[in-house]
C-alpha positions in Angstrom: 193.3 -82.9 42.3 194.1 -80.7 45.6 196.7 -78.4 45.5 199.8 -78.8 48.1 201.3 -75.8 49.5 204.7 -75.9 51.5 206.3 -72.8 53.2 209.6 -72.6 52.4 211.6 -73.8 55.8 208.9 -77.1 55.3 210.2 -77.5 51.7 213.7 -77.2 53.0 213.3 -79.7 55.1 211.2 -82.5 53.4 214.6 -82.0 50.4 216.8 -82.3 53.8 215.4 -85.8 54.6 215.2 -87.0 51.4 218.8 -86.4 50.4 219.7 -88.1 53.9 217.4 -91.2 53.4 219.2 -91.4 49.5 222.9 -91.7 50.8 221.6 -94.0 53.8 220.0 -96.2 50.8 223.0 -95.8 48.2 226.0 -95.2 50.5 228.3 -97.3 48.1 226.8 -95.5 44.9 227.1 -92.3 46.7 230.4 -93.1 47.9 231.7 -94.0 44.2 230.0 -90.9 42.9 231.9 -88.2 45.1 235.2 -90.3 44.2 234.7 -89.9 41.2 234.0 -85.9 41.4 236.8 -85.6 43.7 238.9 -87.2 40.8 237.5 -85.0 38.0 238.6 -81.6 40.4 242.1 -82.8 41.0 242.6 -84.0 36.9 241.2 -80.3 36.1 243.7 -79.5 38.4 246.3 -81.1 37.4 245.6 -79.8 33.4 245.3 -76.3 34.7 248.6 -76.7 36.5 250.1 -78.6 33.6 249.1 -75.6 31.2 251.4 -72.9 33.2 254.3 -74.9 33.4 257.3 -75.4 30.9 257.2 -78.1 28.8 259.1 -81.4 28.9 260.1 -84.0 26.3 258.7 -87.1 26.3 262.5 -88.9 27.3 262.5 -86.8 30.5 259.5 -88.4 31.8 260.2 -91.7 30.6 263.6 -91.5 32.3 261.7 -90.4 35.4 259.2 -93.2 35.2 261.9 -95.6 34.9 263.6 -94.4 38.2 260.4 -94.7 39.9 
């Protein structure tokens, strides 16, 4: 079997076309899938947030919810 040998700007590009033919081909997959990091980010977020904050009893929110 013959070796292949790509420079790297060739490399970079070949990868470059490739990840645009994928999200052409899965667009709704794709779509879904960056949701779903986009959600991840804002809960860590939120947790981070969450952790330098004073805490709250349980009623508080309740009675907040219940406003809502």
């Amino acid at each position: 079997m013959s070796e292949i040998t790509l420079n790297p700007e060739q490399l970079k590009e070949i990868l470059k076309s490739a990840i645009v033919e994928l999200i052409r081909e899965n667009r709704e997959e794709v779509s879904k899938f960056l949701a779903e990091i986009i959600e991840d980010i804002a809960m860590e977020g939120a947790i981070a947030e969450g952790e330098t904050t004073e805490l709250v009893n349980r009623d508080s929110i309740f009675q907040l919810l219940n406003i809502l």
